[in-house]
N, C-alpha and C positions, 0 to 999 in steps of 0.2 A: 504493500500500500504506500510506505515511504516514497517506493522508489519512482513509485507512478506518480505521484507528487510532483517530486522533484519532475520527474518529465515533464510533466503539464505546465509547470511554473518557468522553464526553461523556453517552452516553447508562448505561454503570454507574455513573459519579456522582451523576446524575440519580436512579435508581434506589434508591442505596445511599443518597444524602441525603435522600430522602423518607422511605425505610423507616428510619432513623436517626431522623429528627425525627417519627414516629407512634408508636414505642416510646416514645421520650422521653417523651412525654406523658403519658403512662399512668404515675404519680407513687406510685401503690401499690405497682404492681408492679415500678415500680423500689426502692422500698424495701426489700419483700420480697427481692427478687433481693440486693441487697446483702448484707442478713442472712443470707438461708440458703447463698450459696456460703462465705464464711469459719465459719459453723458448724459445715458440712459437716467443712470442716477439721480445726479444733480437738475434734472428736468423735473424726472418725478417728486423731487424737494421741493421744488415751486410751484408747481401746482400744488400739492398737498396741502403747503403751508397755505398758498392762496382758499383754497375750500377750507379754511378752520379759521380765516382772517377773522370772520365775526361768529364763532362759535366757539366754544371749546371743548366738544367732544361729537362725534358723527356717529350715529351706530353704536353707540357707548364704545367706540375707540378713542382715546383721546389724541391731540397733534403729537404725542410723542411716541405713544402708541402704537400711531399708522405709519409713523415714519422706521420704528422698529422691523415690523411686520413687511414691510417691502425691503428696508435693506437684506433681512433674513432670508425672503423670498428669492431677493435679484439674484445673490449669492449661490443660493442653493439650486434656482434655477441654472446655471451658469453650470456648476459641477454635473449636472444630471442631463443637463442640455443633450439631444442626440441626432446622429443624421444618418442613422443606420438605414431611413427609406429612402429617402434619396440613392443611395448609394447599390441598394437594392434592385430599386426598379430600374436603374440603367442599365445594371446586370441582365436583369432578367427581357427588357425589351431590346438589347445588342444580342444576344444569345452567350453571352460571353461569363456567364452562369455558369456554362458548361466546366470549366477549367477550373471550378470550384468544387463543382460535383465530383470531378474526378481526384481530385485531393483526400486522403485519409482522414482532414479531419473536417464536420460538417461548417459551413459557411455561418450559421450563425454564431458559434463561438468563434471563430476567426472575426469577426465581427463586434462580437463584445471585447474580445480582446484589442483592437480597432478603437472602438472609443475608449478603451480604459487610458491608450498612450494619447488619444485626442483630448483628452478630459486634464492627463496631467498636465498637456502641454499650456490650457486654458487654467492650470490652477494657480501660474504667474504672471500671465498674460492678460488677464480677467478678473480671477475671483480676488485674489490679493489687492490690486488698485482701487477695487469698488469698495471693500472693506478698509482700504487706508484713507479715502477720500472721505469716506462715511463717518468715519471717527476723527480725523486732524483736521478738514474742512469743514463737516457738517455738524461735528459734535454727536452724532448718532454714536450711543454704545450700545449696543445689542448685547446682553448678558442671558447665561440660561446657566438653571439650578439641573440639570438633566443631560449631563455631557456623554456618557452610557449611551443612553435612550437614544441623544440628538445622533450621534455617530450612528448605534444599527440602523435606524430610520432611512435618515439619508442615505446609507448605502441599498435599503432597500428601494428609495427612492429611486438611485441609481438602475436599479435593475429593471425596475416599474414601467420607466420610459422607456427603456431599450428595448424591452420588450413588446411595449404598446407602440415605438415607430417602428421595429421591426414589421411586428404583424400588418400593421399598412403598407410596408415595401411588397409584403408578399400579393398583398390586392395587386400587385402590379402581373400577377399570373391570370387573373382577369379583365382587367380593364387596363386595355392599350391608353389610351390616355386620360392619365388619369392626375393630371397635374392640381385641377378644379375639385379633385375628391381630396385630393391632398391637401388641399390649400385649404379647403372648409375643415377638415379633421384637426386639421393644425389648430387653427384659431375656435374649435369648438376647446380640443384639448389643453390651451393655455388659459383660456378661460375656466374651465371646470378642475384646473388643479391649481385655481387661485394663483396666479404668478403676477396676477395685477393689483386684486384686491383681496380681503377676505372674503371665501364665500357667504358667510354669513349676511353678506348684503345686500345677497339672492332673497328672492322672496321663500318662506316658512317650505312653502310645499316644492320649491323647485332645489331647494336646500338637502331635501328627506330625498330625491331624484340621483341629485347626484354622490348620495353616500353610497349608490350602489353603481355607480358608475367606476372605470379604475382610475379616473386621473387624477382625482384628491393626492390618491397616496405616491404621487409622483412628486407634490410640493409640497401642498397643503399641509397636510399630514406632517412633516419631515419640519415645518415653519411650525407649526403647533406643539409639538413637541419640544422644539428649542425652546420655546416662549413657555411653556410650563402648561397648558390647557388644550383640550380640545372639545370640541363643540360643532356639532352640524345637521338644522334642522332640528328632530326630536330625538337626537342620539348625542351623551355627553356621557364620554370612557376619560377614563386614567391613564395617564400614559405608558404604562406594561399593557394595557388593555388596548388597546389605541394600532400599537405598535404588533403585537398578537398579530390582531384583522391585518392590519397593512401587509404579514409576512406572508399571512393564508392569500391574499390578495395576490400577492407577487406568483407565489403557485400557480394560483390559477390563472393568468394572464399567460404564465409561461407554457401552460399547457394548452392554453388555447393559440399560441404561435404554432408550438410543434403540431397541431393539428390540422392548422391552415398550410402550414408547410407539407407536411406530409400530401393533402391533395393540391395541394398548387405543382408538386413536383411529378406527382399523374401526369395534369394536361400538360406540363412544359415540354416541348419540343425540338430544344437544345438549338435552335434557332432565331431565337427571339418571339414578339409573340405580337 
């Protein structure tokens, strides 16, 4: 069992240091990325602070509150961030899928392996600035009594997305274009795992909707946790309790990839589609 280990961990290093050092390279684009995640920020400061000018608290979040609650979010979004459909579906409509299949080890861990080295290479380039800007510029401290908790979480976070943009690259074994499916899944999926605001802000019954949805536990969840509470709709867990559901969640997302996978790889016809 050791020694399988060690192979496995040999061969995600492998993985995760190549795609680490092919980002890297691309000097624009890391620019770019530098820029636009702490802008992102500092945008959303201003507005914020503008919607509590003549209030002091919205939603029973207070201005210090919500400003918490998004830098934890931006962060976390950021780590978990993935672009494993993207990268899928060009496979799968060049046929060039093939050369994957024929490999001993399956495409979608080559794949998590994939953004594990994309994710590190984002956690200097990204997550660190937004977090430095947040606190010596903005004064945001984002503190949690749940540093345990907040780590599994997020790492299940991690897996959450991977798995939830995976399974839409593999829609790409039905739907030749499917850029417009994409693009609404996206922006349904950022939305319902709270990366902008709390869901809480959803109306009661659309709140109870999406606890049974999987995108919560891709942010949401992983932000609530750090912050000490969870709450959504008519369900209010502890955070071992909280974190439990998120990991059963993770499961089952996972096995509903491998099952879409398995008949996506039926009709594939090693030619594109």
């Amino acid at each position: 069992m050791l020694k399988i280990l060690k192979k496995e961990f040999a061969i995600l290093k492998a993985v995760a240091a190549s795609t680490y050092k092919e980002w890297a390279a691309y000097k624009s684009h890391m620019a770019l990325t530098i820029l636009i995640a702490p802008l992102g920020l500092i945008i959303q400061y201003f507005i914020w602070s503008a919607v509590y000018s003549n209030r002091t608290s919205f939603k029973s979040f207070s201005l210090d509150q919500m400003l918490q609650y998004y830098v934890v979010s931006a962060m976390i979004g950021l780590i978990v961030f993935d672009f494993a459909e993207w990268n899928l579906q060009m496979l799968i409509h060049t046929g060039k899928l093939t050369t994957f299949m024929l490999r001993p080890m399956v495409h979608m861990r080559y794949a998590l392996y994939q953004k594990i080295g994309h994710r590190l290479l984002s956690l200097w380039i990204e997550v660190i600035p937004v977090g430095l800007i947040a606190i010596l510029m903005l004064h945001i401290y984002p503190e949690t009594t749940n540093i345990f908790w907040s780590v599994i979480s997020i790492l299940l976070g991690f897996f959450m997305a991977f798995y939830i943009d995976y399974s839409i690259g593999i829609l790409a074994f039905w739907v030749v274009k499917n850029g417009s499916l994409r693009g609404a899944l996206g922006i349904i999926s950022s939305l319902s795992a709270g990366m902008y605001f709390p869901l809480v802000f959803f109306p009661h019954w659309l709140q109870n909707i999406m606890f049974l949805l999987p995108f919560q536990y891709m942010s949401y969840v992983p932000v609530c946790v750090f912050l000490g509470s969870y709450k959504l709709g008519s369900v209010a867990l502890s955070i071992p309790q909280i974190v439990l559901v998120q990991a059963i969640a993770v499961l089952l997302m996972y096995l509903v990839s491998k099952i879409l996978w398995y008949f996506g790889c039926k009709k594939y016809m090693g030619v594109g589609v």
